[in-house]
N, C-alpha and C positions, 0 to 999 in steps of 0.2 A: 249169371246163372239164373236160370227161369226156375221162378218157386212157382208148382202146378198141383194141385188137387188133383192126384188121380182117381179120385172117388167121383169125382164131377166130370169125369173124363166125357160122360153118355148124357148124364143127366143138365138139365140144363142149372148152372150155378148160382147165388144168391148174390148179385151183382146189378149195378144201373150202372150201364154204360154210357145212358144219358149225359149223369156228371160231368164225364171227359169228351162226349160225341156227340155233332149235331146229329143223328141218326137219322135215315128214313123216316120209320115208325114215329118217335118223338114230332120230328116236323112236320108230316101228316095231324097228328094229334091236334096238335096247336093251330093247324087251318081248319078242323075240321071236329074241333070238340071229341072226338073218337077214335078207336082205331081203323086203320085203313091196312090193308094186306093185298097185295099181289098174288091173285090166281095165274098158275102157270096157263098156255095154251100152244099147241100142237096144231099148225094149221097146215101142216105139210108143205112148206115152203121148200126149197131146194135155194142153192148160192150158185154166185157166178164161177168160184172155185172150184165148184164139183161138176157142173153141168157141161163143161165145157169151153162157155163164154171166157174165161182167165184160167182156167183149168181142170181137172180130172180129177187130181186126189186131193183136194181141200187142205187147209192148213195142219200142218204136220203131228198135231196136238189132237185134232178133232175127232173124236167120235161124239157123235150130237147124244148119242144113246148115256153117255156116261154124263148128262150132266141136265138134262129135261127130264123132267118125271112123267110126261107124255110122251114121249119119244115113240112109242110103237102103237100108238093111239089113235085110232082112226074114226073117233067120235066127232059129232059135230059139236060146234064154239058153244052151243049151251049146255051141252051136256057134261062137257070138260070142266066149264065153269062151277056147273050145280056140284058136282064131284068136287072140285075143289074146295067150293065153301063149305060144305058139309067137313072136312076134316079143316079145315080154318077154324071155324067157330069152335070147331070143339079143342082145340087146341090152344087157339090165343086170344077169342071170343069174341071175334072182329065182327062187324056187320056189312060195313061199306068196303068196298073193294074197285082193284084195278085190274081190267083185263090184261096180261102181260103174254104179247105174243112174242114166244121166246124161243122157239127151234128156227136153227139156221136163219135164213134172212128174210125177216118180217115184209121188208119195202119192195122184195122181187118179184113184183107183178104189175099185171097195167092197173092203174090207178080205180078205175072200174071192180075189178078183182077185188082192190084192197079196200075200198068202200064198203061192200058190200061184209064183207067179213068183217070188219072195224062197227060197224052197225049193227050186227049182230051181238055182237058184244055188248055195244053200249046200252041195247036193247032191252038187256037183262035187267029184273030188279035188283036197286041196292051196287050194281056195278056205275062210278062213278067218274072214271075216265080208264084212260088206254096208257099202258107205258112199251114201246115197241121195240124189242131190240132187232138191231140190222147193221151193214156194214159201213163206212166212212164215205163209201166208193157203189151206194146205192141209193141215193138219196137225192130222186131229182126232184125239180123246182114244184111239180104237181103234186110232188106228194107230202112235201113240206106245207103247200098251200094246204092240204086237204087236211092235214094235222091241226093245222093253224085253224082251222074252220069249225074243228070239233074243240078247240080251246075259246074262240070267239063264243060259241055254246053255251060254257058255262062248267065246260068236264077238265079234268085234269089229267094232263098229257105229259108225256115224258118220250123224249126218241132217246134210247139206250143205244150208243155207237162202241162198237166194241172195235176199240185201236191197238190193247194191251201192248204197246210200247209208242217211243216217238223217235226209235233208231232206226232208218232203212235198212240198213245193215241187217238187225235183228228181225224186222221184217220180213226180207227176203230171205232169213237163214229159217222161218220158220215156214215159208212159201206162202205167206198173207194173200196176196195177190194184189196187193195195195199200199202204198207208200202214205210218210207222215204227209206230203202234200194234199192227198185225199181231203185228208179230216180238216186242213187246214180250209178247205174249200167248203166244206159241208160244213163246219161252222161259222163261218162268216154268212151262209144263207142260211143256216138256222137262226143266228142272231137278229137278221135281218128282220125275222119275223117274232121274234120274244117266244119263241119257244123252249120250254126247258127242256136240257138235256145232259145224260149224264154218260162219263164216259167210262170203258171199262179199261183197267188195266191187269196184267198179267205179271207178279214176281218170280223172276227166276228163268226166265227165258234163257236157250242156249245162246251163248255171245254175249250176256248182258252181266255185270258186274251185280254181287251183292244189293249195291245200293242203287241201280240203274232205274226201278221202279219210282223211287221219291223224285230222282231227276226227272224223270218222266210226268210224276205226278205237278211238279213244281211249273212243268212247262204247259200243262190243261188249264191247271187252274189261271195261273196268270193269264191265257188266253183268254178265262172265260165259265169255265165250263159250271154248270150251276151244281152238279152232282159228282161222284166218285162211286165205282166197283171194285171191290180190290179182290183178288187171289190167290192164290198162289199156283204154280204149275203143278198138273198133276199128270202124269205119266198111265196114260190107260189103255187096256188092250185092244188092238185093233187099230193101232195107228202106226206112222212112218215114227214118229215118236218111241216109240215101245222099242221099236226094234235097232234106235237107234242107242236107247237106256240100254239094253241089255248089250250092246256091245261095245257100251264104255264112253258114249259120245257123249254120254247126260247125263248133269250129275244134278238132281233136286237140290231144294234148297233144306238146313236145316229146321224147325221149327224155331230155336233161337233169333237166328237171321228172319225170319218171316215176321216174326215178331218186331225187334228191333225198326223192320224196313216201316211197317204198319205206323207203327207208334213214332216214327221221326216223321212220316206224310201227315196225321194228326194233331200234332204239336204241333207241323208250321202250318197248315191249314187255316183260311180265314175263318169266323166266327160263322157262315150265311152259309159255308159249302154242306150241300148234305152229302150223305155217305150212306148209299144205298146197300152196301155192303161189304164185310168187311174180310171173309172169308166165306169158302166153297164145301160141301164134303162129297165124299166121292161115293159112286156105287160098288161094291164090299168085291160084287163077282168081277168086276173091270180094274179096278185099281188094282195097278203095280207099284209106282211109288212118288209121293214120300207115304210113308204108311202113318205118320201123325195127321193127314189132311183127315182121314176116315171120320175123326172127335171132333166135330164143330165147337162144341162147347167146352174141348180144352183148349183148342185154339183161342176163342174168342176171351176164356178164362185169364189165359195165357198172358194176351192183348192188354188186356183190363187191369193184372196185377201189375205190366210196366206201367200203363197210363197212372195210374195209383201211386208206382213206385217215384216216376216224374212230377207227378203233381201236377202238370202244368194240363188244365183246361185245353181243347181246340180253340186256336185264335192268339192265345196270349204270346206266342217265341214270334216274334218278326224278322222275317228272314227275306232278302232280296232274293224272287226267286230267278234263278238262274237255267241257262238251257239244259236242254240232254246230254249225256253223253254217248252218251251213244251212239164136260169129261164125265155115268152119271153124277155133275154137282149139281149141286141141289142149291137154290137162291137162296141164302140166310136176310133174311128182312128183320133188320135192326132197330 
C-alpha cells in the first residue's frame, strides 16, 4: 500500500530524488557545475505515421497536442526558446539549457532542413546543446553524422528514440509503424558514433503485462542505452485509443503498479544510466485516464517513498538482465 501526501498532490514535495536516482538534472549538474533544463520546441515536424509514408492515423495513443506545451505554436526556434527560459529560470533558476525538439519526429527532413533549424537553436545565448526526439526508424546515417558534428563542437547532444516497448506484438497492437529491429539498428549506428541517447518507454501498453515495462527496460539498457524516459499510458481525447478505453479494450495502469514497475527499473538499474524522466502529466482538457497521471508530484512523491521504503540506491540489486517478454505531457526534468 502506497503511503501519499495528498497535500503534495500539486505542490512540489520536500524530497532528493538524487539519493536513490542518477537524475537528468543531477547529471547535468556534475558536468556542468549548474543547472541545465530542457526547453520544449515545436518545429512543425510531421511523422512517417501520419503522413502517409507507414501510415495515416499515427500511433494509437497519439495526440501530439496532449503532451508538447508548444503544440499549436507556430513561433520561430528563438522565440519558443526565449518563452521558454523566461518561465524556466523563474521556476528552477536554471541558466544554461538544451534545445529539445520534441513534437513528433525531430529527424524527418532532409538533413539541410534539419541543420538549419539545429543552428538556430544552438545560436541562442546560454543554449548549450540539442536533445532531439525522433523515431527508431528515422534516423539515417547523415543525420546521426550531423549530430555527431555538433557533439565534435563541444555542445551536448542527446538523440531521444521513443521505442516505448521491445515487443512487436505490442508494437503493432498500438500501430508503431516500426518494430524492435528498427531500434536495434539505430543503435548500433548511433553507438558507432559515441553518441548519447536515451530511450523512451511507455508503462502499460495494451498487450503488455504489468511488469512488461522493466523487461523492456532490462533489455535497452543491457544493449547500451546511455539514458531512460519512463511513463506511463495515458488515454487522451482524440485518439483510436480513447475510443478504444471507453469501450472496454483499455484498461490503465493503477498508480500502485506504476509505482512498483518504476521503482524495480531503478534498483536494478546500473549506477551511470541516467534517467531523464520518470513520469508524464497530462493536459486537464484531454485526459481521460488514469486520472492519477494529472499530479506529477504525487506520482514522483509516490516513486520516492517506495525508493525510501527499499532503500536500496540505483545500481546496488544485480540482476542478470534478461530479454522481453513480450498525450498534453508535459516533460518532468528530474
Amino acid at each position: 500500500m502506497l503511503l501519499v501526501n495528498t497535500k503534495q498532490d500539486i505542490h512540489k514535495p520536500d524530497m532528493d530524488l538524487t539519493r536513490y536516482i542518477n537524475t537528468f538534472g543531477h547529471a547535468m549538474h556534475q558536468r556542468y557545475g549548474q543547472k541545465v533544463h530542457k526547453v520544449s520546441i515545436n518545429a512543425a515536424f510531421t511523422c512517417p505515421n501520419r503522413d502517409g509514408t507507414k501510415g495515416i492515423g499515427g500511433c494509437t495513443f497519439c495526440n501530439n497536442s496532449s503532451f508538447n506545451p508548444n503544440a499549436k505554436a507556430a513561433l520561430a526556434v528563438c522565440e519558443q526558446v526565449a518563452a521558454g527560459k523566461r518561465i524556466i529560470r523563474k521556476r528552477t533558476g536554471a541558466r544554461k539549457y538544451l534545445a529539445y525538439f520534441q513534437a513528433y519526429t525531430n529527424t524527418y527532413a532532409e538533413v539541410s532542413a534539419l541543420k538549419s533549424l539545429y543552428d538556430q537553436a544552438l545560436a541562442i545565448p546560454d543554449v548549450i546543446g540539442l536533445s532531439i526526439g525522433t523515431r527508431p526508424d528515422c534516423v539515417p546515417d547523415k543525420v546521426l553524422d550531423l549530430l555527431a558534428s555538433y557533439r565534435d563542437r563541444g555542445f551536448e547532444v542527446w538523440l531521444e528514440l521513443g521505442l516505448q516497448s521491445t515487443s512487436d506484438k505490442v508494437l503493432r497492437r498500438v500501430n508503431r509503424g516500426h518494430g524492435f529491429g528498427e531500434y536495434v539498428d539505430a543503435i548500433q549506428r548511433v553507438q558507432q558514433r559515441n553518441l548519447q541517447y536515451c530511450t523512451h518507454l511507455i508503462a502499460g501498453l495494451p498487450g503488455e503485462s504489468v511488469n512488461a515495462t522493466a523487461n523492456s527496460a532490462r533489455q535497452v539498457v543491457e544493449m547500451g542505452s546511455t539514458g531512460l524516459k519512463l511513463h506511463p499510458l495515458h488515454i487522451v481525447k482524440g485518439t483510436q485509443m480513447a475510443r478504444e478505453w471507453k469501450h472496454g479494450e483499455v484498461t490503465p495502469m493503477t498508480l500502485d503498479e506504476y509505482v512498483q514497475v518504476v521503482a524495480n527499473i531503478v534498483t536494478e538499474a546500473p549506477p551511470e544510466l541516467i534517467f531523464h524522466r520518470l513520469t508524464g502529466t497530462a493536459n486537464k482538457q484531454l485526459l481521460l485516464a488514469p486520472d492519477w497521471t494529472e499530479y506529477k508530484w504525487k506520482v514522483l512523491n509516490s516513486i520516492y517513498l517506495e525508493l525510501a521504503r527499499r532503500d536500496p540506491p540505483q545500481g546496488t540489486v544485480l540482476q542478470v538482465f534478461a530479454g522481453s517478454d513480450t498525450q498534453q505531457i508535459t516533460s518532468v526534468n528530474i
